[in-house]
ZAPA-529989 format. One record per atom (N, C-alpha, C): residue number from 1; residue in three letters; atom name; x, y, z. Coordinates in Angstrom, 1 decimal. Layout:
<atoms>
{num:NUM residuo:ala atomo:CA X:X Y:Y Z:Z}
...
</atoms>
This chain:
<atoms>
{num:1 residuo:unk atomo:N X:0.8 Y:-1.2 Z:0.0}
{num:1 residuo:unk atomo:CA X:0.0 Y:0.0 Z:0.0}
{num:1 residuo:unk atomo:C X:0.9 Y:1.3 Z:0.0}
{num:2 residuo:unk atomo:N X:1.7 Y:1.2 Z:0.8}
{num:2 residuo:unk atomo:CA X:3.0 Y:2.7 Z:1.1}
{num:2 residuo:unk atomo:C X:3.5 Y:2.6 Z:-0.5}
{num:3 residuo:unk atomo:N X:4.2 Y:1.7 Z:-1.0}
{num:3 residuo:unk atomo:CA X:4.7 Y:1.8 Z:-1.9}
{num:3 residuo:unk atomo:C X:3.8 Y:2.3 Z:-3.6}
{num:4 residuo:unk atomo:N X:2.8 Y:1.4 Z:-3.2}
{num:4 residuo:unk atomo:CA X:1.5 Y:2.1 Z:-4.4}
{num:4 residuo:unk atomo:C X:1.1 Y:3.8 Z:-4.5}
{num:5 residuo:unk atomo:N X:0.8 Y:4.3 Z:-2.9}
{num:5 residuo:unk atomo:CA X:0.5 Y:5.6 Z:-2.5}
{num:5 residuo:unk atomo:C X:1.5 Y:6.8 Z:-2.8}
{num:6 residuo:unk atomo:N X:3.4 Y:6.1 Z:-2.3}
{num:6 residuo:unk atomo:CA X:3.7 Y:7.0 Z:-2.9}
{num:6 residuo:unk atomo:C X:4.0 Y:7.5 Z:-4.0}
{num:7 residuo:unk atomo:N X:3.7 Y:6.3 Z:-4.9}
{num:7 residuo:unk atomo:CA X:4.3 Y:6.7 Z:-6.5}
{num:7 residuo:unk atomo:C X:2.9 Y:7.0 Z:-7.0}
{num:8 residuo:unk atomo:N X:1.7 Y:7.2 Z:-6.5}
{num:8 residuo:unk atomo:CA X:0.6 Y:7.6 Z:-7.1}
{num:8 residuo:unk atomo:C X:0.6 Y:9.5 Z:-6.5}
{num:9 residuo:unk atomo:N X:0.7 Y:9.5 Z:-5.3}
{num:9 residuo:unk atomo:CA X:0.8 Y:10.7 Z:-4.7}
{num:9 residuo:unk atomo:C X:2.0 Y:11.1 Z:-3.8}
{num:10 residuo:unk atomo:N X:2.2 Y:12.4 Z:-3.4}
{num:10 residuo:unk atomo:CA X:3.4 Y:13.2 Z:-3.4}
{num:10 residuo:unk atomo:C X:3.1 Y:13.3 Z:-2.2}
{num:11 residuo:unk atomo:N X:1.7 Y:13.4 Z:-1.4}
{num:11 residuo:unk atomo:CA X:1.3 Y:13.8 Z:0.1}
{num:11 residuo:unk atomo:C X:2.2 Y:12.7 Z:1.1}
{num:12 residuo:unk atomo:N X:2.1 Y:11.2 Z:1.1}
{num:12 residuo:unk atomo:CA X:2.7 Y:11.0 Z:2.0}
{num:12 residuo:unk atomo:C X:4.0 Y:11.3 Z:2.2}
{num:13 residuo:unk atomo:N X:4.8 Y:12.1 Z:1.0}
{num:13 residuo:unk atomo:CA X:6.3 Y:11.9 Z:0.9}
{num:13 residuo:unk atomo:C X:6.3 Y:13.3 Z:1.7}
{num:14 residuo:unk atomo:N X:5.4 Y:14.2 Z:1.6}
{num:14 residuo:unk atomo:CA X:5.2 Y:15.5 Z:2.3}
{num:14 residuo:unk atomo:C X:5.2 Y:15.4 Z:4.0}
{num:15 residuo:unk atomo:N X:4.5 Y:14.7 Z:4.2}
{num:15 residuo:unk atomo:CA X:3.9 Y:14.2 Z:5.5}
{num:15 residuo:unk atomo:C X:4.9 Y:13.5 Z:5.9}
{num:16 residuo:unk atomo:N X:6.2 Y:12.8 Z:5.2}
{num:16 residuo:unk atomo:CA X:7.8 Y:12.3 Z:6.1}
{num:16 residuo:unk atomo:C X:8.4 Y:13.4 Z:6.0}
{num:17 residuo:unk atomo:N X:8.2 Y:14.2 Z:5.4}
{num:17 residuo:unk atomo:CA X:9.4 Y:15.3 Z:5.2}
{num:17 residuo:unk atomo:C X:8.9 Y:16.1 Z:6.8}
{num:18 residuo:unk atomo:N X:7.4 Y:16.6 Z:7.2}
{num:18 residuo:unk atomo:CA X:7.1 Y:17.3 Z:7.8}
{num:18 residuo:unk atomo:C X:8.0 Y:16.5 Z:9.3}
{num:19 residuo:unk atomo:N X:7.8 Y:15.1 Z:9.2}
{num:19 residuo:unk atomo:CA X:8.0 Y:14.3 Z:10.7}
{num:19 residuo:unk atomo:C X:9.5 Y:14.7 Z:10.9}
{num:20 residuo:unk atomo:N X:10.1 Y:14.1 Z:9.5}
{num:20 residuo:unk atomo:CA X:11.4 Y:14.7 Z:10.0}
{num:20 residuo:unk atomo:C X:11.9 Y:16.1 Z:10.4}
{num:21 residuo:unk atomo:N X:10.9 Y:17.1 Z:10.1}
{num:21 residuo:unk atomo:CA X:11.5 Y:18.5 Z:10.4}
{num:21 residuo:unk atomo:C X:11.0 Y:18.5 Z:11.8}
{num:22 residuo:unk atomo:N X:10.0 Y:17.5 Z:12.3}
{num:22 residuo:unk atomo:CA X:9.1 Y:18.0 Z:13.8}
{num:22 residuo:unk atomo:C X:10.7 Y:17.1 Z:14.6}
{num:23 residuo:unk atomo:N X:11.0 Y:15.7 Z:14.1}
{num:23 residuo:unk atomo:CA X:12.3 Y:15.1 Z:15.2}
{num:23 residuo:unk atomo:C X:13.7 Y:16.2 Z:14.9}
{num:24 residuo:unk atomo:N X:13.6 Y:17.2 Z:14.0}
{num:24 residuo:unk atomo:CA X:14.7 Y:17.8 Z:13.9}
{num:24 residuo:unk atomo:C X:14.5 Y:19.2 Z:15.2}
{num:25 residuo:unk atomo:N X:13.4 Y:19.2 Z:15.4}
{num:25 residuo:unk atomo:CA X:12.5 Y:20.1 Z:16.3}
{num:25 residuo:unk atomo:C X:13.1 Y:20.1 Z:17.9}
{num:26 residuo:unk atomo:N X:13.3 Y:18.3 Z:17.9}
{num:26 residuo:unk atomo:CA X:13.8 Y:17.9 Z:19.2}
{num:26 residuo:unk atomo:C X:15.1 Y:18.7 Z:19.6}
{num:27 residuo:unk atomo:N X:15.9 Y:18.6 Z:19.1}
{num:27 residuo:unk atomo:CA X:17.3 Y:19.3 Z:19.3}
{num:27 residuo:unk atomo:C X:17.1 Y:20.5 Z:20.4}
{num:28 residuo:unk atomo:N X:15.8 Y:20.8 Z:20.6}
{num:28 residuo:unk atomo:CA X:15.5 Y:22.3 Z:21.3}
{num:28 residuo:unk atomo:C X:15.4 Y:21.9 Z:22.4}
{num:29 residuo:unk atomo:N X:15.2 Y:20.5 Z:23.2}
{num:29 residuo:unk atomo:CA X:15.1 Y:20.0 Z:23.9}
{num:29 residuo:unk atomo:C X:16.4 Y:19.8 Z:24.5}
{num:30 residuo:unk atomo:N X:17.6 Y:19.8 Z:24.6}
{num:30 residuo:unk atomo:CA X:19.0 Y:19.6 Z:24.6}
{num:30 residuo:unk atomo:C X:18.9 Y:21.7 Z:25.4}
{num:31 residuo:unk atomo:N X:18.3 Y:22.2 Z:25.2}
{num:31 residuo:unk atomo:CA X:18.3 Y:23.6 Z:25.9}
{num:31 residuo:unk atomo:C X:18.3 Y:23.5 Z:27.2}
{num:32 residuo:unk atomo:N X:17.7 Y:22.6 Z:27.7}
{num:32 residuo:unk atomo:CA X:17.6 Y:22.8 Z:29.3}
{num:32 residuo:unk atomo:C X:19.1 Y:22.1 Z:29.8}
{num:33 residuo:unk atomo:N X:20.1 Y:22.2 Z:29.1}
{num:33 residuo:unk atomo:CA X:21.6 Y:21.9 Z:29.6}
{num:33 residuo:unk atomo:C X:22.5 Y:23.1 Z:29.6}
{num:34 residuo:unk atomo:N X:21.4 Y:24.3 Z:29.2}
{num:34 residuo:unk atomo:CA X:22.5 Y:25.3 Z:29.5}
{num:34 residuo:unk atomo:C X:22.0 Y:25.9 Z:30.7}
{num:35 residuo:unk atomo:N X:21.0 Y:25.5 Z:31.8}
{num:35 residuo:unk atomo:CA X:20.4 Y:26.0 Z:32.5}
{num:35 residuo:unk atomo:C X:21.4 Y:25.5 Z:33.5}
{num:36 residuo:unk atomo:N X:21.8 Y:24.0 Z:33.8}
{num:36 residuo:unk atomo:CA X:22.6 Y:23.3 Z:34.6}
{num:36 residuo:unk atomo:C X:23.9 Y:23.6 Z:34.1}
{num:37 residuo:unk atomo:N X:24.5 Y:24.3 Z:33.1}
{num:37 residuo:unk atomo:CA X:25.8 Y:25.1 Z:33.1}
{num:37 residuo:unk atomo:C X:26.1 Y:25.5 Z:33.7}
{num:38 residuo:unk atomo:N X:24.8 Y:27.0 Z:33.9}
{num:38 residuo:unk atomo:CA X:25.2 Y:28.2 Z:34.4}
{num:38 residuo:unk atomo:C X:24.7 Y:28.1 Z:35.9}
{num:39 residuo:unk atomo:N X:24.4 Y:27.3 Z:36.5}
{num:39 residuo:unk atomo:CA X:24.1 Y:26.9 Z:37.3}
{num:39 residuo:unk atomo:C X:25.0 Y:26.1 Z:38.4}
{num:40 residuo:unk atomo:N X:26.4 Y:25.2 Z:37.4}
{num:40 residuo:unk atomo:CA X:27.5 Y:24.9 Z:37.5}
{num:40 residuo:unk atomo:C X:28.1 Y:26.1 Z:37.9}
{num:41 residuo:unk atomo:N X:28.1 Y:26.9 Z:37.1}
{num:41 residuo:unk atomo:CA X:29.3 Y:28.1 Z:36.6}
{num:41 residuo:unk atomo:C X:29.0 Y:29.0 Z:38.2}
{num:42 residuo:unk atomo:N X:27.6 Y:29.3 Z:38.7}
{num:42 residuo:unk atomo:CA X:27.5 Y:29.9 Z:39.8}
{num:42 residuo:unk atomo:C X:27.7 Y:29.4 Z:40.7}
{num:43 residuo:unk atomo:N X:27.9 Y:28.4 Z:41.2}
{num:43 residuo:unk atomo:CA X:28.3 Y:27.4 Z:42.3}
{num:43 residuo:unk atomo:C X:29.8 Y:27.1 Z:42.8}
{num:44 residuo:unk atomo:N X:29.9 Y:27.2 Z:41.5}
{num:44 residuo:unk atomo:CA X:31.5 Y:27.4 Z:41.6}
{num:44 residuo:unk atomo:C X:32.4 Y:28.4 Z:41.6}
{num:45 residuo:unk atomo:N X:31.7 Y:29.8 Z:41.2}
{num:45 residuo:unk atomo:CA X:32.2 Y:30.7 Z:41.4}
{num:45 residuo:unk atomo:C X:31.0 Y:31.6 Z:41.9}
{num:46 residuo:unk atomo:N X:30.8 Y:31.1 Z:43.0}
{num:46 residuo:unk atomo:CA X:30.1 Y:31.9 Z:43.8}
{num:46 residuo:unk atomo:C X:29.8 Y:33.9 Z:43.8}
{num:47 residuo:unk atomo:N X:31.3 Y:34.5 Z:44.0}
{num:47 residuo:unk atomo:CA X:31.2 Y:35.7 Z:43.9}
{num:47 residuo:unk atomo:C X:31.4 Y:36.2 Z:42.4}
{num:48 residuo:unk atomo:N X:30.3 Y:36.7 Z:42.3}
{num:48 residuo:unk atomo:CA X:29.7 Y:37.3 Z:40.6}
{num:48 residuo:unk atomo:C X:31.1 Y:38.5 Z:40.7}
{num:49 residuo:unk atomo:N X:31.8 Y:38.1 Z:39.7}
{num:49 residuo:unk atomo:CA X:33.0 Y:39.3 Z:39.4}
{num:49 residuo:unk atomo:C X:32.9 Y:39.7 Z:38.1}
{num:50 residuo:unk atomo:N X:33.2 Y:40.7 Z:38.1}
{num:50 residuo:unk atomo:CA X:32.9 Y:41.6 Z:36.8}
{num:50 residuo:unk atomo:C X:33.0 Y:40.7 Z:34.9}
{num:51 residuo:unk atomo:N X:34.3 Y:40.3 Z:35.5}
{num:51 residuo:unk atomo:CA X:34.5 Y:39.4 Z:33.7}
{num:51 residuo:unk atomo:C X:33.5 Y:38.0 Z:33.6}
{num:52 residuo:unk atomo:N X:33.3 Y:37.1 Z:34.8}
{num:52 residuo:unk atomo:CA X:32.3 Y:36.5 Z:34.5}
{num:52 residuo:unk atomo:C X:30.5 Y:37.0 Z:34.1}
{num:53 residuo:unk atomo:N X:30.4 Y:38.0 Z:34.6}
{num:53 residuo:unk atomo:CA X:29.3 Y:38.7 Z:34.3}
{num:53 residuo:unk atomo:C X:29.3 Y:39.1 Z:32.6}
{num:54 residuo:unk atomo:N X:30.3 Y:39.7 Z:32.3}
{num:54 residuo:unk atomo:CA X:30.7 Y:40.2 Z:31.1}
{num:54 residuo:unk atomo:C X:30.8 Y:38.8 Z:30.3}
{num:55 residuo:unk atomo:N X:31.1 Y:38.0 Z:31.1}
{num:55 residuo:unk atomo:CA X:31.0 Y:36.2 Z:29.9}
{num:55 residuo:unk atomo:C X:29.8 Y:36.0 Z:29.7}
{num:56 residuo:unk atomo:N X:28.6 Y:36.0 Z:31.2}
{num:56 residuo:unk atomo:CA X:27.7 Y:35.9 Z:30.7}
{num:56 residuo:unk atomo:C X:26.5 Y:36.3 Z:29.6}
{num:57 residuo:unk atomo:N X:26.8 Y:37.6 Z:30.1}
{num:57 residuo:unk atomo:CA X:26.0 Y:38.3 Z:28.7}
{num:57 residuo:unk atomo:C X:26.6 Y:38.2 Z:27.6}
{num:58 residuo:unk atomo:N X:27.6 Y:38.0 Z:27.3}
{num:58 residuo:unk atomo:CA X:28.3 Y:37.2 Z:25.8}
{num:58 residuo:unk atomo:C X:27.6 Y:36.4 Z:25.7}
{num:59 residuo:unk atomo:N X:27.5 Y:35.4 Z:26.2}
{num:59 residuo:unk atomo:CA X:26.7 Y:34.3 Z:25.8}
{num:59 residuo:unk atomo:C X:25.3 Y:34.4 Z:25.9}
{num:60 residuo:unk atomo:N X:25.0 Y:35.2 Z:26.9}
{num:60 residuo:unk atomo:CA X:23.9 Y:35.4 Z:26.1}
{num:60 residuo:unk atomo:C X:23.1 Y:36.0 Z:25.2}
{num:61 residuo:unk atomo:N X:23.8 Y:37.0 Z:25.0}
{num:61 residuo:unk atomo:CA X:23.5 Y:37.8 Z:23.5}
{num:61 residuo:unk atomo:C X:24.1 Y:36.8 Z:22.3}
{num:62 residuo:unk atomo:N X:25.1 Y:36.0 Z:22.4}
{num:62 residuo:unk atomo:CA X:25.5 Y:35.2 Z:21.3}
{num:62 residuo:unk atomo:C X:24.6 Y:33.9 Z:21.1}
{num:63 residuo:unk atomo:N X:23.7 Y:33.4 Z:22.3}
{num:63 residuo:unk atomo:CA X:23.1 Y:32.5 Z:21.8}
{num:63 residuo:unk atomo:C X:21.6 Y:33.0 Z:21.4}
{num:64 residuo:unk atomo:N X:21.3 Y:34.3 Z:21.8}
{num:64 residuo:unk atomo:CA X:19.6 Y:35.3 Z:21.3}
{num:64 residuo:unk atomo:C X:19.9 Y:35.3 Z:19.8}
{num:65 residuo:unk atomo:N X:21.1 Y:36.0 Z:19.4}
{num:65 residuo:unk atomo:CA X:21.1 Y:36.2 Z:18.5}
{num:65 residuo:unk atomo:C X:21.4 Y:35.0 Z:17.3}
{num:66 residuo:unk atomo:N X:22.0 Y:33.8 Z:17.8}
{num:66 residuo:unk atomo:CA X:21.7 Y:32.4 Z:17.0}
{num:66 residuo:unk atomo:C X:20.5 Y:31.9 Z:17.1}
{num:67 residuo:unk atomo:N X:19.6 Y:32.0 Z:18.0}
{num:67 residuo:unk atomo:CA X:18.6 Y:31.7 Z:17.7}
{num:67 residuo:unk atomo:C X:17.5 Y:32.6 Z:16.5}
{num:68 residuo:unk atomo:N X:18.0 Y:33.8 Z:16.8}
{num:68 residuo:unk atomo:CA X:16.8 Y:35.0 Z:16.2}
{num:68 residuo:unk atomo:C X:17.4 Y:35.0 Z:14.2}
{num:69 residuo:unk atomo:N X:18.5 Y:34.2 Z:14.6}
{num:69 residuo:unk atomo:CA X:19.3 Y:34.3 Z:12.8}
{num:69 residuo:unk atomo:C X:18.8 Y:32.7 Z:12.3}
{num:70 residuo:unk atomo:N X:18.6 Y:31.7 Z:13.1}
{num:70 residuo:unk atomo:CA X:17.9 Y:30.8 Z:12.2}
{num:70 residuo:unk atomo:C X:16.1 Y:31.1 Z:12.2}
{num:71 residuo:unk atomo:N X:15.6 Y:31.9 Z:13.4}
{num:71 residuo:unk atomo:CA X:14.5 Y:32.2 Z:12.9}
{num:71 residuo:unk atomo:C X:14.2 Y:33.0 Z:11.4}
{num:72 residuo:unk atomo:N X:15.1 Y:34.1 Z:11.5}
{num:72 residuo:unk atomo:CA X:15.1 Y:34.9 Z:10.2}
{num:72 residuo:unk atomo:C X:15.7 Y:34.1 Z:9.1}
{num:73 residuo:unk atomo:N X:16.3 Y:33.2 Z:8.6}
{num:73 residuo:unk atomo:CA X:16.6 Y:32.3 Z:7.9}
{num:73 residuo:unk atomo:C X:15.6 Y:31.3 Z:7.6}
{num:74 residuo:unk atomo:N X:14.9 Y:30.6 Z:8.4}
{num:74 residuo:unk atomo:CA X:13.7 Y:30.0 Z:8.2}
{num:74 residuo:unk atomo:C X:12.5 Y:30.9 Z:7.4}
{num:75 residuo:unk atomo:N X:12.4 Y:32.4 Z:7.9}
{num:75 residuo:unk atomo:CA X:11.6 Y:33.4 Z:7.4}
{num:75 residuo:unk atomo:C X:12.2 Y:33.9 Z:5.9}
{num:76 residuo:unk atomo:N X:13.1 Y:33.6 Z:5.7}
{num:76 residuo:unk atomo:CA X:13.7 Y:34.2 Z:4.3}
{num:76 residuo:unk atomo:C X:13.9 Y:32.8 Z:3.3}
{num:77 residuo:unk atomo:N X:13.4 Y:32.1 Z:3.8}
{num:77 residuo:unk atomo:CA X:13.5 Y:30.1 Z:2.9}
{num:77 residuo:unk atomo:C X:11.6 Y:29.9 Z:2.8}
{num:78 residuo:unk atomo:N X:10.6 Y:31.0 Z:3.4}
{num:78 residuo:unk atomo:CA X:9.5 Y:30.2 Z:3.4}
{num:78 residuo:unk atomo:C X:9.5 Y:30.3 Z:1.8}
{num:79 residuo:unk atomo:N X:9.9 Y:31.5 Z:1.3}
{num:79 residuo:unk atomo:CA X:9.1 Y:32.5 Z:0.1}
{num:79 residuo:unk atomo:C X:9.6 Y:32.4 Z:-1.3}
{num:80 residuo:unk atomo:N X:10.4 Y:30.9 Z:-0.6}
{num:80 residuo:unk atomo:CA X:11.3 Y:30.1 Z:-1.9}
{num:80 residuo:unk atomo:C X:12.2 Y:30.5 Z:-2.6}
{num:81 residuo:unk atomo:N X:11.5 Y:31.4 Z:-4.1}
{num:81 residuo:unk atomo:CA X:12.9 Y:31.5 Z:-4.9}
{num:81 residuo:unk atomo:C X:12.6 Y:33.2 Z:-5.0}
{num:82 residuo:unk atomo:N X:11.8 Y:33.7 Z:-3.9}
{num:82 residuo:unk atomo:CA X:11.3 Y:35.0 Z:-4.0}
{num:82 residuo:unk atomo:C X:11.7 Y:35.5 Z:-2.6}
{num:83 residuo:unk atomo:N X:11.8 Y:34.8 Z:-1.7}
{num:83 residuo:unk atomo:CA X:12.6 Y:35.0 Z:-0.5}
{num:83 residuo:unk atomo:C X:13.8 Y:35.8 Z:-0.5}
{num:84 residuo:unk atomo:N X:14.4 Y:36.4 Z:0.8}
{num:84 residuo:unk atomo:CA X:15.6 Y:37.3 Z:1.0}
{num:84 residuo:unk atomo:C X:17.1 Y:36.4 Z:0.9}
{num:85 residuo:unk atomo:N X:17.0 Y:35.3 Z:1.2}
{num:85 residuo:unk atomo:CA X:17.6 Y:34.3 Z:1.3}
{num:85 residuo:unk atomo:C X:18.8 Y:33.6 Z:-0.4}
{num:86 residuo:unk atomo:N X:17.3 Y:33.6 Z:-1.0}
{num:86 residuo:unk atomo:CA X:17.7 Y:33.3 Z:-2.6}
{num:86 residuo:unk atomo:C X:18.4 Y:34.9 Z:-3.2}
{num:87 residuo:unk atomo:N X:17.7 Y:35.9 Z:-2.9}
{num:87 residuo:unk atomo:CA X:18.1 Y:37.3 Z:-3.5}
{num:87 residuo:unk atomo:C X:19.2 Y:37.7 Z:-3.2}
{num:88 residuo:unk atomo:N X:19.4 Y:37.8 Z:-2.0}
{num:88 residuo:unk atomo:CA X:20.5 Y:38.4 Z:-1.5}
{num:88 residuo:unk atomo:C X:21.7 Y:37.4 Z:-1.4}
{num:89 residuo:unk atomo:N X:21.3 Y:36.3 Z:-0.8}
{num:89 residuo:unk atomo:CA X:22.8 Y:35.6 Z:-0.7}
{num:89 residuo:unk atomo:C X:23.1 Y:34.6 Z:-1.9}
{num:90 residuo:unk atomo:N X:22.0 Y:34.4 Z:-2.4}
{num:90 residuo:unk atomo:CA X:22.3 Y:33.5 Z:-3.7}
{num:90 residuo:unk atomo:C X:21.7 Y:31.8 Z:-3.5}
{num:91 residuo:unk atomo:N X:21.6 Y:31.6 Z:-4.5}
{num:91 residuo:unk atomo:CA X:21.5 Y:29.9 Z:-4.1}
{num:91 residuo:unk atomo:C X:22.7 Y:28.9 Z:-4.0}
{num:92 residuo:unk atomo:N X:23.6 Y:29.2 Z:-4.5}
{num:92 residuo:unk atomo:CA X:25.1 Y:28.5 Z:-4.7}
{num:92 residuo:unk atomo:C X:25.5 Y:28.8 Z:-3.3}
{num:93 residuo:unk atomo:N X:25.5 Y:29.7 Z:-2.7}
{num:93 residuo:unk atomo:CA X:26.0 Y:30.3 Z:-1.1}
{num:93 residuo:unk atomo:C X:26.2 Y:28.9 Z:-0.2}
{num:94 residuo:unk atomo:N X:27.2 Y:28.6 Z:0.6}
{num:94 residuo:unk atomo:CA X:27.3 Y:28.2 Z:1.4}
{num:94 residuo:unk atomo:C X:26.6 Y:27.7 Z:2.5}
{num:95 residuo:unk atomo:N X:26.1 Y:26.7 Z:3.6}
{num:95 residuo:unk atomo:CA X:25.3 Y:27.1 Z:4.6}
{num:95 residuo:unk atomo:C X:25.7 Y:28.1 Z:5.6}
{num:96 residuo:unk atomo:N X:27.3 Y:28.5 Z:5.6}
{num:96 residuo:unk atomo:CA X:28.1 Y:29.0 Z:6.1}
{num:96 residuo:unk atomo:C X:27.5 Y:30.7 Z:5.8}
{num:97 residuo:unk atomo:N X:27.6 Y:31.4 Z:4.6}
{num:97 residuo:unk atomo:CA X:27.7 Y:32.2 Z:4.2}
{num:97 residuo:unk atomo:C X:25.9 Y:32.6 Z:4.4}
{num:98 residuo:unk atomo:N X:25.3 Y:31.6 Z:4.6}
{num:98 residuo:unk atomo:CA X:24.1 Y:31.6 Z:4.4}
{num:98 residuo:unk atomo:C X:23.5 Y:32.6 Z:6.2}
{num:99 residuo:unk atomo:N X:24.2 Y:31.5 Z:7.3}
{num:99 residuo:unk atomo:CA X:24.2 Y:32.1 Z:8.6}
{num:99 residuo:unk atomo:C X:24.9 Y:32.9 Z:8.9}
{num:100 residuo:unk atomo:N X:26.0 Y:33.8 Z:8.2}
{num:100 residuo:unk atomo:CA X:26.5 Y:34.7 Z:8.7}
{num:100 residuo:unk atomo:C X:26.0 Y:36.2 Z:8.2}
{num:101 residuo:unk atomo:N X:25.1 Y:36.0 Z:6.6}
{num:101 residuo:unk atomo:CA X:24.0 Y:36.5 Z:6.3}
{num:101 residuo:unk atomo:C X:22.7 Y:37.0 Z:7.2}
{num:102 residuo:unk atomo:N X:22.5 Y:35.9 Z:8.0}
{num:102 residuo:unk atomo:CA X:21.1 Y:35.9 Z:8.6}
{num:102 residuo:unk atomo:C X:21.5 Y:36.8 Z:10.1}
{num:103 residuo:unk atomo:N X:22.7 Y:36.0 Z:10.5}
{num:103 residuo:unk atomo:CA X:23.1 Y:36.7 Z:12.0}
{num:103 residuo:unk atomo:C X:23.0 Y:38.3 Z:11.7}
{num:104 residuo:unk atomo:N X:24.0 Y:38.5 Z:10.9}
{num:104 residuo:unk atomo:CA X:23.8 Y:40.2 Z:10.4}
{num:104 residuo:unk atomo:C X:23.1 Y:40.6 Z:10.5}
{num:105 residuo:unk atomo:N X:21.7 Y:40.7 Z:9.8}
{num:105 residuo:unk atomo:CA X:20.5 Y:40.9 Z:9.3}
{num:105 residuo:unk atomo:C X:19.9 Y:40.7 Z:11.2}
{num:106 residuo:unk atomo:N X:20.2 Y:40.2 Z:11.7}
{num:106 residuo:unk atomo:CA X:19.7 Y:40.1 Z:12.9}
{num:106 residuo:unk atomo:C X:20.3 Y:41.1 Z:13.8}
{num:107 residuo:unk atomo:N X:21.6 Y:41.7 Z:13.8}
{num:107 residuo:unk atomo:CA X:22.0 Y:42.6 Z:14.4}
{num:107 residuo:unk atomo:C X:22.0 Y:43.5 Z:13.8}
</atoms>
C-alpha cells in the first residue's frame, strides 16, 4: 500500500518530510543543559566578578542572536525562490555564508 500511495501521490512523501523536520525540532530539547551550566558556573564561582558577568552576557546575546538568525533564515526560505535568502545571498551560497547573512541581518 505505502509503496503504491507514494508513487501515485506526493502527500505521503510531504507528511515524512514534515515528521522529520518536527524530530529535527527535538534538538531544542537539549536547551535545558544550558540552564545546569550556568548553574555549574555559579556554584562554583560563587562571587559574581565583573568578567564572569561580562561572559555571561556574551553568551547570552551570542546565543539570542543564533537563535533569532535561524528564525530569520527560516523566514527568508518560506518564500522560496522569492525570498531574502535566494536574493541576496544567492542559491550556490554556502550554509556558512548563508548564517552569517542571517546573524547580520539580525543585528
Amino acid at each position: 500500500l505505502w509503496a503504491y500511495a507514494s508513487r501515485r501521490d506526493v502527500a505521503p512523501r510531504k507528511a515524512l518530510v514534515g515528521l522529520f523536520r518536527l524530530l529535527r525540532m527535538a534538538k531544542l530539547a537539549r536547551l535545558h543543559h544550558f540552564r545546569y551550566f550556568w548553574h555549574f558556573i555559579n556554584t562554583k564561582f560563587p562571587r559574581q566578578s565583573r568578567s564572569l558577568a561580562l561572559l555571561k552576557l556574551s553568551m547570552i546575546l551570542l546565543f539570542t542572536g543564533h537563535l533569532l538568525s535561524c528564525l530569520w533564515y527560516y523566514v527568508g526560505t518560506l518564500s522560496g525562490v522569492h525570498g531574502w535568502v535566494h536574493r541576496y545571498v544567492g542559491r550556490r551560497a554556502s550554509v556558512l555564508e548563508k548564517y552569517v547573512a542571517s546573524f547580520y541581518w539580525v543585528y
